[in-house]
Backbone bond lengths (Angstrom), bond angles and torsions (degrees), N, CA, C in turn:
res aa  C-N    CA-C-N  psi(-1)  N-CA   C-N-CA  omega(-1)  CA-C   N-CA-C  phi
1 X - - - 1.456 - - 1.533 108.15 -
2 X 1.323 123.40 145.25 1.383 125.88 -155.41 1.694 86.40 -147.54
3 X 1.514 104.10 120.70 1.425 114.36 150.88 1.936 127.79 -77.28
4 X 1.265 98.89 125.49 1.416 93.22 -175.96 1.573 86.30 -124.56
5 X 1.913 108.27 161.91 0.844 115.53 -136.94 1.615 90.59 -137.54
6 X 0.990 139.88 103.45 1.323 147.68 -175.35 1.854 120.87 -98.07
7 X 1.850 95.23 138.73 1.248 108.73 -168.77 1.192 134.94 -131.26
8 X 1.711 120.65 120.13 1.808 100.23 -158.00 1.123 132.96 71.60
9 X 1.755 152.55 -137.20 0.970 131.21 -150.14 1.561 100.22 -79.65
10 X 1.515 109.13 -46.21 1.733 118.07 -176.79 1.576 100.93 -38.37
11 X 1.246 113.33 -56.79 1.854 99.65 -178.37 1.139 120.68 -72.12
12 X 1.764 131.73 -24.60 1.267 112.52 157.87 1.578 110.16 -64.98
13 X 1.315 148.84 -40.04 1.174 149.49 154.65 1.674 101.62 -8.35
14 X 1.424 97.03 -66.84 2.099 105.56 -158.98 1.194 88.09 -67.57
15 X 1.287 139.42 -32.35 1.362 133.76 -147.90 2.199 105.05 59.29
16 X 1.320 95.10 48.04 1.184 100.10 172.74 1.488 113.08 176.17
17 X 1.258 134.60 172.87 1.576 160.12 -161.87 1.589 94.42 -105.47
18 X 0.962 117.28 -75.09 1.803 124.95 -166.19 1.406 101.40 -108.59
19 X 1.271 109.66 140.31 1.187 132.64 146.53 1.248 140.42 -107.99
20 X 1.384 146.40 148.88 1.677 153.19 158.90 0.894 126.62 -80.37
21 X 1.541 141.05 90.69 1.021 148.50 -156.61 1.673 106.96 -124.21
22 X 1.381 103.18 124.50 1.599 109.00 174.19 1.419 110.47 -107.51
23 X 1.549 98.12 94.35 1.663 99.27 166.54 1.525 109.83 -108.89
24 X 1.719 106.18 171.05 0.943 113.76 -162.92 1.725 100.08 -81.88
25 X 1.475 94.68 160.46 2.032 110.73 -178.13 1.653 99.02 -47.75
26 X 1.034 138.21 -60.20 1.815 128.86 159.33 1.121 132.56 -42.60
27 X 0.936 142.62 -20.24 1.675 156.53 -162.76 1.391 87.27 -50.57
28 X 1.798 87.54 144.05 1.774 116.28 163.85 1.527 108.06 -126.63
29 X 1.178 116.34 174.12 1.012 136.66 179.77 1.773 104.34 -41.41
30 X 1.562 103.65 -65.38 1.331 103.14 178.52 1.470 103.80 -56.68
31 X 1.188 153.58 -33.54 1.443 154.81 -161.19 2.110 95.07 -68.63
32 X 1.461 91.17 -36.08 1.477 76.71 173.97 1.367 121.80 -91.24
33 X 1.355 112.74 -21.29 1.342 116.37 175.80 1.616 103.92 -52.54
34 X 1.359 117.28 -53.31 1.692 114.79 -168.34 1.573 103.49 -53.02
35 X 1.571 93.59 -44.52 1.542 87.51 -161.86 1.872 106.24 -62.02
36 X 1.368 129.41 -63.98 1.097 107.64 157.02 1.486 151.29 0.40
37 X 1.366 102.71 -62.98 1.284 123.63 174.11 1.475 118.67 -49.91
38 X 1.627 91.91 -49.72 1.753 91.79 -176.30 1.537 117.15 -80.04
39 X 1.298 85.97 -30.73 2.283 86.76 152.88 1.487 99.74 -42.55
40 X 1.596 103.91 -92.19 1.229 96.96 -155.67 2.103 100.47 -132.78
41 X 1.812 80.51 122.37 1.468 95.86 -157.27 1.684 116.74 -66.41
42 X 1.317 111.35 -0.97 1.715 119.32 -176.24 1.388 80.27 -75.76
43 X 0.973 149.40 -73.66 1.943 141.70 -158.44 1.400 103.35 -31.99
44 X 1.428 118.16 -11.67 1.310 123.00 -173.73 1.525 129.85 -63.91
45 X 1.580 82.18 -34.46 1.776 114.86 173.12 1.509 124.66 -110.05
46 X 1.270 118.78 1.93 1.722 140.40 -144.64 1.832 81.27 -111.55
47 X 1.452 120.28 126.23 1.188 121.31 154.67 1.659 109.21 -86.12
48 X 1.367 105.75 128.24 1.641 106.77 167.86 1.387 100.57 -157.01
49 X 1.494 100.01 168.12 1.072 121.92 -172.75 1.989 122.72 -99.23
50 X 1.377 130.07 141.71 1.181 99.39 -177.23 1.902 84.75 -121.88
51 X 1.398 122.16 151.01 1.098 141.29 154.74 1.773 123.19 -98.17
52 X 1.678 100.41 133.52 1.402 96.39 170.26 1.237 105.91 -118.53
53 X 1.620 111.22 139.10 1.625 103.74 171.40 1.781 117.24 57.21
54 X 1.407 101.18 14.69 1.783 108.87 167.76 1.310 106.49 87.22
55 X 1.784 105.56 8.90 1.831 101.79 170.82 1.599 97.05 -106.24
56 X 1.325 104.60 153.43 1.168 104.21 144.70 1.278 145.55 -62.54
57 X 1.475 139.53 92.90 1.279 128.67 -159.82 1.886 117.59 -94.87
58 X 1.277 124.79 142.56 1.591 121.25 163.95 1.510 112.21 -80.48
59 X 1.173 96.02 170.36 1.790 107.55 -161.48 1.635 104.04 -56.53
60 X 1.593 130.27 -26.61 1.533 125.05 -163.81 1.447 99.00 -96.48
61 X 1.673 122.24 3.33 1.656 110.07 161.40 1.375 115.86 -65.01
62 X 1.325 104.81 137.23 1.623 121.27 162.32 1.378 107.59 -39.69
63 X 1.329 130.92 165.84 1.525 126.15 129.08 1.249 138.61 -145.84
64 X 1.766 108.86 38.82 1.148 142.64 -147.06 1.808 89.43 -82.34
65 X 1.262 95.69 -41.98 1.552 89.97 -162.51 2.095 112.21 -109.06
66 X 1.587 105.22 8.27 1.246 126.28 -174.17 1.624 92.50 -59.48
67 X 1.377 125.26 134.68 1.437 124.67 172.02 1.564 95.97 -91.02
68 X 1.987 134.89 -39.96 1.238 104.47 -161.21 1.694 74.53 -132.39
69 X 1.469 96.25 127.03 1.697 101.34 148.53 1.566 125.25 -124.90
70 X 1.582 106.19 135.54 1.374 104.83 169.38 1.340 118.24 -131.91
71 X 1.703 122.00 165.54 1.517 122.08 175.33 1.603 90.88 -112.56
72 X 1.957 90.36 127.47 1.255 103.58 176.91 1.725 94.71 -102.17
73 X 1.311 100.27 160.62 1.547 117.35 176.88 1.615 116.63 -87.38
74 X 1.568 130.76 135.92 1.199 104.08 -161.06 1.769 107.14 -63.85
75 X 1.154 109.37 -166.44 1.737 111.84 178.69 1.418 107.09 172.08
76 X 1.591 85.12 142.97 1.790 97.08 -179.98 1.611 101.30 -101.54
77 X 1.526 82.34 175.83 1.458 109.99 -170.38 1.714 114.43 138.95
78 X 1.322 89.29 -161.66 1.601 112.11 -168.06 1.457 124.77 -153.36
C-alpha cells in the first residue's frame, strides 16, 4: 500500500490530501495514473504531473521503492 499525496485541484477532486493506493510490486508512474483514473475518470483529460521522492518522474518510472509520491496539479508561473 502506497500513500500518495495530493495537490490543489486533484485534492479538492479526492476530497482529500492523501490517498491509499494498492498497486502492484511493479507499478510505474503510468500504473498509477490508470489507477487514479478509474477512481476518478476527469484525470483522464487533466494534465498533471506526478513526483517521486521530489523528482519529477515520466510514466516508465518504477515506484516500488519511491518513499514520497505525489500528483501535482499543472500550474503557471515563473
Amino acid at each position: 500500500m502506497k500513500t500518495v499525496q495530493m495537490f490543489g485541484m486533484i485534492a479538492e477532486l479526492f476530497k482529500t490530501d492523501r490517498l491509499a493506493c494498492d498497486l502492484p510490486a511493479d507499478a510505474t508512474v503510468e500504473t498509477l495514473r490508470r489507477h487514479l483514473a478509474a477512481l476518478k475518470p476527469q484525470l483522464s483529460d487533466m494534465q498533471y504531473a506526478v513526483a517521486l521522492d521530489h523528482e519529477i518522474a515520466d510514466d516508465t518510472a518504477p515506484i516500488d521503492s519511491a518513499a514520497d509520491i505525489a500528483v501535482l496539479p499543472p500550474f503557471a508561473g515563473g
